[in-house]
ZAMARGU-4260 file (C-alpha; in steps of 0.2 Angstrom, whole numbers, plus 5000, padded with zeros to 4 digits):
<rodrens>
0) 5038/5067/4719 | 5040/5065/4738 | 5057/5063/4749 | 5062/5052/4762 | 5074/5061/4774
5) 5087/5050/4784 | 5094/5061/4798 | 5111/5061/4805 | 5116/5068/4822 | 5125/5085/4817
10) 5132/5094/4805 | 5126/5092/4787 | 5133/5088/4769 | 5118/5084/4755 | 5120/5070/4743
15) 5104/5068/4733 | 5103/5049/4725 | 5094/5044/4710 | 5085/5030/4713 | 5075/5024/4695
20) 5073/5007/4702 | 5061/5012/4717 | 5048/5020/4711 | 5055/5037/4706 | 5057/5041/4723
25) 5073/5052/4729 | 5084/5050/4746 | 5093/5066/4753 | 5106/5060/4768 | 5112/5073/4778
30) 5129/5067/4780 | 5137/5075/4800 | 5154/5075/4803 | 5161/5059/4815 | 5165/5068/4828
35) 5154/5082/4832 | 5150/5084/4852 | 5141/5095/4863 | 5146/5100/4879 | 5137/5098/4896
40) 5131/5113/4908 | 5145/5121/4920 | 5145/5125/4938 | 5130/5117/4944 | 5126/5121/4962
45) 5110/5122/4972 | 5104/5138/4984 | 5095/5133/5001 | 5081/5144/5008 | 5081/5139/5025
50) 5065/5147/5031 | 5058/5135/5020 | 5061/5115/5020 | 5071/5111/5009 | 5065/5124/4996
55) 5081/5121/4984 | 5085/5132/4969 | 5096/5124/4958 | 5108/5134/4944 | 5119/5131/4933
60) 5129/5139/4918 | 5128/5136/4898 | 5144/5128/4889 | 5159/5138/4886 | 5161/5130/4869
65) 5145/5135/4865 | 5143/5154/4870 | 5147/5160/4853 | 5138/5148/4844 | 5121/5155/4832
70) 5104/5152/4823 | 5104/5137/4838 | 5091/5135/4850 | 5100/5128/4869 | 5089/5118/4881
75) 5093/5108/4896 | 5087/5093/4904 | 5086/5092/4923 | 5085/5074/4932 | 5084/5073/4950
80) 5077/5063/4964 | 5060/5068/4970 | 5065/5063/4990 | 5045/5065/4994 | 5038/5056/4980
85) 5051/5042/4979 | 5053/5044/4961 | 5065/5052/4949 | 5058/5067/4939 | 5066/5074/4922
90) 5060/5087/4914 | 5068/5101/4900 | 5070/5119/4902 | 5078/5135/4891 | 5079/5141/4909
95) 5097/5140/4920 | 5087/5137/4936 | 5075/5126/4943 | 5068/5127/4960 | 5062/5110/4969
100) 5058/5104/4986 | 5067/5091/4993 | 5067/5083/5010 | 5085/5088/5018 | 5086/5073/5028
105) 5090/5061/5012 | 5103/5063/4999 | 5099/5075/4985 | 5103/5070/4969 | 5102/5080/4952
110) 5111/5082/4935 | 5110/5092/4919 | 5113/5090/4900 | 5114/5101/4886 | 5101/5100/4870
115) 5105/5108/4855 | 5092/5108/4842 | 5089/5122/4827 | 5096/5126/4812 | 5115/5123/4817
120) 5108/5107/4818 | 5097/5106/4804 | 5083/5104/4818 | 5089/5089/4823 | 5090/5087/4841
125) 5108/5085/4849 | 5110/5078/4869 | 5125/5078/4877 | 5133/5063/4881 | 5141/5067/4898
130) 5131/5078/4910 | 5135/5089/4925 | 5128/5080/4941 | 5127/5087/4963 | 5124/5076/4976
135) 5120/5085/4993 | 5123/5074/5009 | 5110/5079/5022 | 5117/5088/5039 | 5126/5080/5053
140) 5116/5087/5066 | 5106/5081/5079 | 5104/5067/5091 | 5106/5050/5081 | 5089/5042/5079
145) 5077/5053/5085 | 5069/5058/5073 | 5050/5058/5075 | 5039/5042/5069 | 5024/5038/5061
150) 5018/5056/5056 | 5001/5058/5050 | 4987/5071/5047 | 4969/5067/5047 | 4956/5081/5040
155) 4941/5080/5049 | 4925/5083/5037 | 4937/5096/5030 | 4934/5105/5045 | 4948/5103/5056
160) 4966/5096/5051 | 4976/5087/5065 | 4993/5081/5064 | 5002/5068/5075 | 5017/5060/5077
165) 5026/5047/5091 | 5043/5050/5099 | 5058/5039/5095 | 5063/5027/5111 | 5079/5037/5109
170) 5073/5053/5113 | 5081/5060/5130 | 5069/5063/5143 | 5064/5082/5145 | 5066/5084/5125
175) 5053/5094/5118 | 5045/5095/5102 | 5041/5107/5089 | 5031/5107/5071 | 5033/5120/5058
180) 5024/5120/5041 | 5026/5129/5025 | 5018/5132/5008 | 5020/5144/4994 | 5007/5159/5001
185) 5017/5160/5016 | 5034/5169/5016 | 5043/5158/5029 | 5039/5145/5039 | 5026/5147/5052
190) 5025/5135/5070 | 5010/5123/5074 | 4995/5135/5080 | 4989/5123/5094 | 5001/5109/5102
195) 4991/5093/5108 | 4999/5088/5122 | 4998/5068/5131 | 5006/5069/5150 | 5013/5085/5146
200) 5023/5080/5130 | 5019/5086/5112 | 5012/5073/5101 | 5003/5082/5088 | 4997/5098/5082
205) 4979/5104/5078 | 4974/5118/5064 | 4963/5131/5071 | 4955/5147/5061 | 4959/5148/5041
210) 4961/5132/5034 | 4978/5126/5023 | 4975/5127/5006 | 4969/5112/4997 | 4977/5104/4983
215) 4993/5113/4987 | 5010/5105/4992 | 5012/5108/5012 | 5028/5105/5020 | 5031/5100/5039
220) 5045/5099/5048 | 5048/5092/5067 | 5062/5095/5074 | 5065/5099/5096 | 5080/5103/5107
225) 5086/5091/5124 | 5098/5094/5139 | 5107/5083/5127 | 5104/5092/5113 | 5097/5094/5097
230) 5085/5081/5090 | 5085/5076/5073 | 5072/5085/5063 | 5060/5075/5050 | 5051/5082/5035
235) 5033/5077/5027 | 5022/5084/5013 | 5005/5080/5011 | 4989/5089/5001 | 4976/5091/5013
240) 4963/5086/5001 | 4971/5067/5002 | 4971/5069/5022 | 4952/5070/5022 | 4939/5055/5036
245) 4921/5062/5035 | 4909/5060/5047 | 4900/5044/5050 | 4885/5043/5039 | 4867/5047/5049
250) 4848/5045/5048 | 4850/5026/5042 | 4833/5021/5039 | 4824/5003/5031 | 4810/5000/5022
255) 4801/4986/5013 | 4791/4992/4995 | 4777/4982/4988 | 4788/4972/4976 | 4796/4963/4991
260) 4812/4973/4990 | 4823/4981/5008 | 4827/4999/5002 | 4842/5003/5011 | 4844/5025/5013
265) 4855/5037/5023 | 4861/5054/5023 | 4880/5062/5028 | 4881/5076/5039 | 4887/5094/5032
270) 4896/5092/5017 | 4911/5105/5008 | 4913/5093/4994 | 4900/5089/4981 | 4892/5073/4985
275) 4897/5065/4969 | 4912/5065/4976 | 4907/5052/4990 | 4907/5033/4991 | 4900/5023/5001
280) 4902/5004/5011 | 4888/4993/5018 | 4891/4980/5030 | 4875/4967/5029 | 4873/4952/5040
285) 4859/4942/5043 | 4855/4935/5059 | 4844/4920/5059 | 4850/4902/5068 | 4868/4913/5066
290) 4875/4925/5060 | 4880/4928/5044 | 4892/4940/5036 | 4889/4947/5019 | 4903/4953/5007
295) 4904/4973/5008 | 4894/4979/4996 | 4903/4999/4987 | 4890/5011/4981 | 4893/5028/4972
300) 4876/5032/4979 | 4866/5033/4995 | 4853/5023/4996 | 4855/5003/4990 | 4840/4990/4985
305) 4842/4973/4990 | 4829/4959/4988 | 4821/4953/5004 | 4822/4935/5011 | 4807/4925/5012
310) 4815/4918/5031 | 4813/4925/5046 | 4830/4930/5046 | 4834/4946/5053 | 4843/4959/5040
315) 4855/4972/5049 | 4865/4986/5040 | 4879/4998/5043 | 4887/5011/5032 | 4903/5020/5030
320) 4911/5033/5019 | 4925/5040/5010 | 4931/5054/4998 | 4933/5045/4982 | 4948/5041/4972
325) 4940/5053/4956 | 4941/5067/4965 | 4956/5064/4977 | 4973/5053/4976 | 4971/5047/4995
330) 4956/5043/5009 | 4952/5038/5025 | 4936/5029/5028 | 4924/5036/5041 | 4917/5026/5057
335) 4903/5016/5054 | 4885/5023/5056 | 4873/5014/5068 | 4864/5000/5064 | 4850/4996/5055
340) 4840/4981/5057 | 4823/4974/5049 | 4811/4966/5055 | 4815/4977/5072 | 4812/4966/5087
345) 4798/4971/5100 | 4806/4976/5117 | 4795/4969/5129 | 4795/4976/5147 | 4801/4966/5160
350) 4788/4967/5175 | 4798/4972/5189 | 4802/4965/5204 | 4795/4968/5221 | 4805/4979/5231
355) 4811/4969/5248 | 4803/4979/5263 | 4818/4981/5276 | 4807/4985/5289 | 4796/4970/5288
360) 4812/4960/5286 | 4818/4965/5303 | 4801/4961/5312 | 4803/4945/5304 | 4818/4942/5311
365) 4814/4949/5328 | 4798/4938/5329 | 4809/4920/5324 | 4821/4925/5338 | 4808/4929/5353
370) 4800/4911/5345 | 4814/4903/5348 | 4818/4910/5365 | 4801/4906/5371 | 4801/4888/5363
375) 4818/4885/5372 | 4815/4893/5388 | 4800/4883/5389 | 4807/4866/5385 | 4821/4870/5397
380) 4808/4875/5409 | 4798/4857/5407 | 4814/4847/5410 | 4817/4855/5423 | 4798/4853/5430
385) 4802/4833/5425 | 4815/4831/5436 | 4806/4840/5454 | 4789/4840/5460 | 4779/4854/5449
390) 4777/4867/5462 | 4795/4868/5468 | 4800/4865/5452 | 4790/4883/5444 | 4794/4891/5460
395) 4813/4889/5459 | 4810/4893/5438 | 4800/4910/5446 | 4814/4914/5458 | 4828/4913/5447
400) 4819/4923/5432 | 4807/4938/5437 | 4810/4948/5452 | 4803/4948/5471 | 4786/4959/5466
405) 4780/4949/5452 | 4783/4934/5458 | 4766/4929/5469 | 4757/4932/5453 | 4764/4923/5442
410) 4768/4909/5455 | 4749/4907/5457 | 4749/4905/5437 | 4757/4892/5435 | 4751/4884/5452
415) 4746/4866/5448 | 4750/4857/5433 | 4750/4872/5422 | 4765/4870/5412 | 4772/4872/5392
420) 4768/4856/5386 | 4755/4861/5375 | 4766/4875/5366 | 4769/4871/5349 | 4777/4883/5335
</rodrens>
């Protein structure tokens, strides 16, 4: 014969019913009184480790109405805000405490019920209506709005981490900067290692020597001191895994094979990870009468096989990578690789130019110049022989040009009719 059981919400009395209609079958009620309650937890507070962001560990005490009770098993229910991952977590403990981190410059939220469940209840579970709740408002302290901005970290080929972050417009000039970190192999907080610095002034912070620890919570905290005062600090946490840019992809090759297919191949630099853990985008555009883009093509492998165009278009490639989404929650893609193109164009050498001789260039110059001298001395010279009889006329010119000693030579020169007439350039 089998049983049906309809449970009630607490204490029980058992009425068995006959039921001949129905098959034979028999239905036991646990009948609970009206107005059995239980109680929520008492005193709930929260204790702050301050050498460690916000590490919070949150207590609270059992029911005084039920410290006596037996063969009852208590649990509690803890709800609170998760300020980092903008989400409200609950989970159930036999514990009284629960530590969390928490990001102190928001509100933090949490409250507690009691679960009752055993044989006081006939296994049947009993939440509290009400519950115990904290709210912790975040400290007043610092300058008003100048907290820092647009933190982020970036993990270079898993090699090196960087952190950076920009000031607030607020913050007073001669304010400096400091970031601390924090996970759970360190005891307290530890500051950044090695500042970057632009015009003197702390904008990030780069990791140098042991590496943080993948796939752990890490905490950061920037905070800094004025002449004015205090600046606001701000809190991040990341995993370092989900921080990760790897190197651009190298050794890009093409290839035609006989069936008339482009095969497409490149490698990555040194990697940490395994490379099943990689994927990969290829830019393609062919440039023929113009250019044309191609929709990125993703691969999970790297090499890709594409048919080849029967034009005399030009097919150009370039790839990039990332960390894939199975083996991390968060990437950044790499810079692209260099270009690949097929058919590669023949560079032909430009024949070069003759060099301009400057020494030939003045001569040149030089010659013109006398030219023209002697071509204008010599027409002035024939007007001048137009106007007076010839022989005065080149004696007078002779006088006026060469001195006493050569002048008897050069008179009987041009003695007669010998005069420029003829001189042509």
């Amino acid at each position: 014969m089998s049983h049906e059981h309809v449970f009630c919400h607490a204490m029980i009395t058992i009425i068995i019913i006959n039921n001949t209609n129905n098959d034979d079958k028999d239905y036991i009620c646990y009948r609970c009184p009206l107005h059995f309650a239980v109680d929520p937890p008492e005193d709930l507070h929260a204790v702050l480790d301050p050498g460690r962001f916000g590490h919070l560990e949150i207590t609270w005490r059992s029911p005084s109405s039920l410290m006596n009770l037996t063969n009852c098993h208590l649990q509690y229910q803890l709800e609170y805000f998760n300020t980092y991952k903008n989400k409200r977590e609950v989970l159930r403990t036999p514990q009284r405490t629960y530590s969390a981190q928490f990001d102190l410059s928001k509100d933090v939220q949490a409250r507690v019920f009691t679960i009752l469940n055993g044989a006081c209840t006939n296994n049947t579970m009993i939440k509290s209506k009400d519950y115990n709740e904290m709210v912790l408002h975040p400290p007043r302290t610092g300058i008003q709005d100048t907290e820092a901005k647009e933190f982020i970290c970036v993990y270079y080929n898993m090699e090196n981490l960087e952190c950076s972050w920009r000031r607030s417009v607020k913050t007073p000039a001669g304010a400096q900067q400091r970031l601390y970190f924090w996970h759970k192999s360190l005891k307290q907080a530890v500051e950044c290692p090695s500042y970057v610095l632009s015009g003197g002034v702390r904008k990030g912070c780069t990791f140098m020597g042991k590496p943080l620890p993948a796939f752990t919570d890490i905490y950061f905290c920037v905070n800094g001191s004025s002449p004015e005062g205090p600046l606001k600090p701000t809190f991040f946490s990341l995993q370092v895994q989900n921080q990760v840019k790897a190197s651009a992809p190298d050794k890009l090759s093409l290839q035609t094979s006989s069936d008339k297919q482009l095969e497409l191949r490149w490698e990555n630099p040194a990697w940490k990870l395994s490379v099943q853990c990689l994927e990969w985008e290829v830019r393609h555009h062919r440039v023929g009468a113009e250019k044309i883009h191609s929709k990125p093509i993703h691969t999970e492998s790297p090499r890709l096989t594409l048919p080849l165009s029967s034009s005399n278009e030009r097919n150009c490639f370039k790839v990039r990578s990332r960390v894939s989404l199975h083996c991390v929650d968060h990437s950044f893609w790499s810079d692209w690789s260099h270009e690949a193109c097929h058919p590669v164009l023949k560079t032909i050498e430009a024949t070069p130019e003759p060099e301009l001789n400057f020494a030939s260039f003045y001569i040149y110059i030089a010659v013109a110049i006398i030219a023209t001298l002697v071509v204008s001395l010599c027409v002035w010279a024939t007007v001048n022989m137009m106007k007076s009889p010839p022989e005065k006329t080149v004696d007078s010119l002779i006088a006026k040009l060469l001195p006493k000693k050569l002048r008897p030579g050069v008179s009987k020169i041009f003695s007669g009719k010998k005069t420029c007439n003829d001189v042509i350039i």
